[in-house]
C-alpha positions in Angstrom: 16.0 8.0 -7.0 14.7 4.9 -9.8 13.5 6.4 -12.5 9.8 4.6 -12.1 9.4 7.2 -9.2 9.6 10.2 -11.8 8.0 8.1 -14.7 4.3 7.5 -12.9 2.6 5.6 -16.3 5.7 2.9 -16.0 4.8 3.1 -12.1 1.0 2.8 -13.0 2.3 -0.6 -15.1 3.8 -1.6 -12.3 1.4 -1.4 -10.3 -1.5 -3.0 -12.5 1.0 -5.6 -13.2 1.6 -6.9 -10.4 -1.9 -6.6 -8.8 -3.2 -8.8 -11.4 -0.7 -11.4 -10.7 -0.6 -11.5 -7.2 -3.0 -9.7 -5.4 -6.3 -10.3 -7.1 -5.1 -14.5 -7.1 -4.3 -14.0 -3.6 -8.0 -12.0 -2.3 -9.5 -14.6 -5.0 -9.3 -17.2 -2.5 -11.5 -15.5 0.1 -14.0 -13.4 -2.0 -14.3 -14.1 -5.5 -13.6 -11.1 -7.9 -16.8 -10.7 -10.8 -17.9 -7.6 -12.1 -20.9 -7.2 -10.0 -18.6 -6.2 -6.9 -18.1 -3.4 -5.6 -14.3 -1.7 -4.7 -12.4 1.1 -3.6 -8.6 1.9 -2.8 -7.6 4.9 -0.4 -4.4 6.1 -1.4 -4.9 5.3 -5.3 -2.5 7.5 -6.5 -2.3 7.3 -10.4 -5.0 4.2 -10.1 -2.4 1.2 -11.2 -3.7 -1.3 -8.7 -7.3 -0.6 -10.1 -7.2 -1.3 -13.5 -7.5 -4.8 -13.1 -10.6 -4.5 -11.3 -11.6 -2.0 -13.9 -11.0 -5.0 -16.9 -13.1 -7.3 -14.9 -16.0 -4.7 -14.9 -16.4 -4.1 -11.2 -17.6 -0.5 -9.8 -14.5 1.2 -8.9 -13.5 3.9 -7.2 -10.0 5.9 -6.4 -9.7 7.9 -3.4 -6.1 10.0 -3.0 -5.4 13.4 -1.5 -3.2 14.2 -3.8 -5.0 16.1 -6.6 -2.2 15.9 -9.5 -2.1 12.1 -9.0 -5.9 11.9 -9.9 -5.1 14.2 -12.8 -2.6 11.3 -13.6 -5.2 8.9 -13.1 -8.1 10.4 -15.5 -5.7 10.3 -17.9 -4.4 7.3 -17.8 -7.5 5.6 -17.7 -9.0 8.1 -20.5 -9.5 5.6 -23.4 -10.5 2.7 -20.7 -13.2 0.9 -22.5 -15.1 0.6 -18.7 -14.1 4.1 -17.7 -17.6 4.5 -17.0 -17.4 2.3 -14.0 -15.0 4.2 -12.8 -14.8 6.8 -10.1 -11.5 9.4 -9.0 -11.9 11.2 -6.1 -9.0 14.1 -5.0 -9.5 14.5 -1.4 -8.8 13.2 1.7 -10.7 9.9 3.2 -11.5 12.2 6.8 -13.1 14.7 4.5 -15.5 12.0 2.5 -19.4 11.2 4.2 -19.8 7.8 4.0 -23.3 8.2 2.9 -21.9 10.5 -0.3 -20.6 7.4 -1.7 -21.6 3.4 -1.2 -20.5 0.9 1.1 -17.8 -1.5 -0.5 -17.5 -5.2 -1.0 -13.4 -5.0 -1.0 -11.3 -1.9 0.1 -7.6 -2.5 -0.9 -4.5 -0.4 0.3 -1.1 -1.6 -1.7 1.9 0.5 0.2 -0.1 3.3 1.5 -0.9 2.4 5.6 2.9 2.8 6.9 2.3 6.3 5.4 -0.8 7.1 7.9 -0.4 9.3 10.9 -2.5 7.2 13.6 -3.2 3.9 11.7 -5.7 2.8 14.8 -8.1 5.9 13.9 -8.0 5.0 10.3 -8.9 1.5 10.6 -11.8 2.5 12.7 -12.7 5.2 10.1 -12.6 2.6 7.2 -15.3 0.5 9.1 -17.7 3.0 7.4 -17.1 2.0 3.9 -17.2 -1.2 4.1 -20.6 -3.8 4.0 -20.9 -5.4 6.9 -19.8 -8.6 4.9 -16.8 -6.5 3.3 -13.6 -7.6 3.3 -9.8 -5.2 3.3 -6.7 -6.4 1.5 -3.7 -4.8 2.8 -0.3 -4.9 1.5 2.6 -3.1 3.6 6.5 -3.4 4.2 7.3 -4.0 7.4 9.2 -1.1 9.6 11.9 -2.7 10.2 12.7 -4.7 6.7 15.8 -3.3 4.6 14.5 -0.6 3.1 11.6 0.7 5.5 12.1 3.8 5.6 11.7 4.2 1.8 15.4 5.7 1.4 15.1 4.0 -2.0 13.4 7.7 -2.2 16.9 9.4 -1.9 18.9 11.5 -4.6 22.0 9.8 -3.6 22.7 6.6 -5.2 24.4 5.4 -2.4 21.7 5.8 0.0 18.9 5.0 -2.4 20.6 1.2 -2.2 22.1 1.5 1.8 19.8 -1.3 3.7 18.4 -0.9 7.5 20.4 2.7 7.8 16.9 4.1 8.6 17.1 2.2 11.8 19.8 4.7 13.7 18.4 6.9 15.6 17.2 10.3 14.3 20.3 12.4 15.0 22.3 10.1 13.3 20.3 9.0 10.3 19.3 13.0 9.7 23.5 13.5 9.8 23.7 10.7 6.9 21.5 12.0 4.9 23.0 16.0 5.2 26.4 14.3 4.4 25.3 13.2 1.1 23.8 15.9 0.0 19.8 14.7 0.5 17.6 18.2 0.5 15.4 20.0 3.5 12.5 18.3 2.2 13.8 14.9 1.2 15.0 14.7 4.4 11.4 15.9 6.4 9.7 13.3 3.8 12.3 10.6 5.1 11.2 11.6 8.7 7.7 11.3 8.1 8.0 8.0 7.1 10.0 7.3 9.9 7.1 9.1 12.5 4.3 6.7 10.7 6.4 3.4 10.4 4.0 0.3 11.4 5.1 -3.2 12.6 3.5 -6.4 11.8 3.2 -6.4 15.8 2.0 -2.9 16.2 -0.7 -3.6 13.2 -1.9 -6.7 14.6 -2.5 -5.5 17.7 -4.7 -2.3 16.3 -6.4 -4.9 14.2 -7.6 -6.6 17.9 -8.5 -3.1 19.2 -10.9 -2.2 16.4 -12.4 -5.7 16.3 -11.3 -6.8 13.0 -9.5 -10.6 12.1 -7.2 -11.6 9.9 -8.7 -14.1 7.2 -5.5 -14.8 5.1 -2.1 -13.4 5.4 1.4 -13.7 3.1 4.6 -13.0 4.4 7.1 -12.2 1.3 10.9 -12.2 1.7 10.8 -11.0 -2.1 8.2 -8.8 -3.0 6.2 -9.7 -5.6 6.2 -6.4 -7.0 10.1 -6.9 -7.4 9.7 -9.2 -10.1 8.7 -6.9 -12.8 10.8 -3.9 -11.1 14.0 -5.7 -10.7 13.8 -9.0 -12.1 13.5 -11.3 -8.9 11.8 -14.2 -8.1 8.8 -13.7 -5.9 9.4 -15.6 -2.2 8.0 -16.3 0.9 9.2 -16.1 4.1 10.8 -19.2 5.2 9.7 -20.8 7.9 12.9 -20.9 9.7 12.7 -17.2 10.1 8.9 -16.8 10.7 9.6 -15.8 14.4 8.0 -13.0 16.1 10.2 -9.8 15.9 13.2 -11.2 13.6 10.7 -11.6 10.3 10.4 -7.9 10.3 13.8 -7.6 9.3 13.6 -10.1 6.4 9.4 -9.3 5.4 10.2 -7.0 2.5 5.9 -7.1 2.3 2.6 -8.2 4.3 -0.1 -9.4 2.3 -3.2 -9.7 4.8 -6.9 -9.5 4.2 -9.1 -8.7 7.1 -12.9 -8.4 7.5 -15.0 -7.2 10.5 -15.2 -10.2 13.8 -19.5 -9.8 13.9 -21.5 -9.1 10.7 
């Protein structure tokens, strides 16, 4: 396991890093990003993707189930000279009225939706928190793309580096992951992932369900956030491998910002 998994405020650096660079550039385009807007992120965790919003001087808020990741959070963002525009909420996003917070101008969610049991009902559910003019950044890695099934995650060293091996089917990749050693609840983590994984394919077709388009999209063979995490050039996808099905394998991440088809 990489050491920015244990250490969250280097993870939190990372995060803010690299959603300053590339991700509010990218939504930029589409929506410009002054402090009179208006944004939230479901599945916040310790907040890193926010602060940059939070230096701009937009309202902000961070939604995350996880209670000792908003703990994290206050902390981290304790001496922020906008704190005050700032909002950290430990609960789940089922559990929140709409009409208990405000509609948003921009939801974002960096690495969070291939971790969501039933991505079609959450989609539909976000529709609630967003203006009718609101737009929803998305960034997620692709099922099927090297390391998909976020075995980077494991205790082994091995495994933590071992590419696609979350592909095999269960009996298998559960017996790899016994043999070297990975615990009970590593391994039902591991499986969890695997239970929620999301295509591009799958996601754009939930995205025509629940009446949403796709205004911009990005399809990275090197991760952008790989740049301050291992050192690598940020890439797109060449267009020679831009073909339906095979990209997943090579899309290490999906940028994509959506908004609603009527408003």
């Amino acid at each position: 396991m990489d050491d920015r998994h244990l250490n969250r405020e280097k993870y939190f650096q990372e995060q803010s890093y690299t959603t300053e660079k590339y991700v509010i550039p990218f939504i930029n385009k589409l929506l410009p990003i002054t402090s009179n807007l208006t944004i939230a992120e479901v599945g916040c965790g310790e907040g890193g993707n926010l602060k940059p919003f939070l230096d701009i001087g937009c309202k902000v808020v961070g939604i995350d189930y996880a209670e000792n990741k908003i703990s994290n959070a206050k902390k981290f963002f304790g001496n922020h000279p906008q704190k005050g525009n700032l909002t950290l909420i430990a609960e789940n996003i089922y559990n929140i009225k709409p009409d208990g917070l405000f509609t948003f101008d921009l939801m974002i969610m960096r690495d969070t939706l291939e971790h969501i049991h039933d991505q079609d009902a959450f989609l539909e559910h976000l529709k609630k928190f967003i203006k009718p003019s609101g737009k929803i950044f998305l960034a997620f890695p692709p099922w099927r793309m090297p390391f998909g099934g976020h075995q980077q995650m494991c205790e082994s060293p091995f495994l933590s580096k071992l590419p696609y091996f979350h592909l095999l089917p269960n009996t298998l990749y559960v017996g790899i992951l016994k043999l070297f050693g990975e615990s009970e609840a590593k391994i039902k983590g591991l499986l969890e992932v695997k239970e929620t994984r999301i295509s591009i394919k799958s996601f754009k077709k939930i995205l025509t369900k629940r009446n949403f388009k796709i205004d911009s999209e990005i399809f990275y063979m090197i991760n952008p956030n790989y740049e301050i995490k291992f050192k690598l050039k940020t890439m797109k996808l060449p267009g020679i491998l831009n073909v339906p099905f095979i990209k997943d394998f090579f899309i290490t991440t999906y940028y994509c910002i959506i908004s609603l088809e009527k408003y």
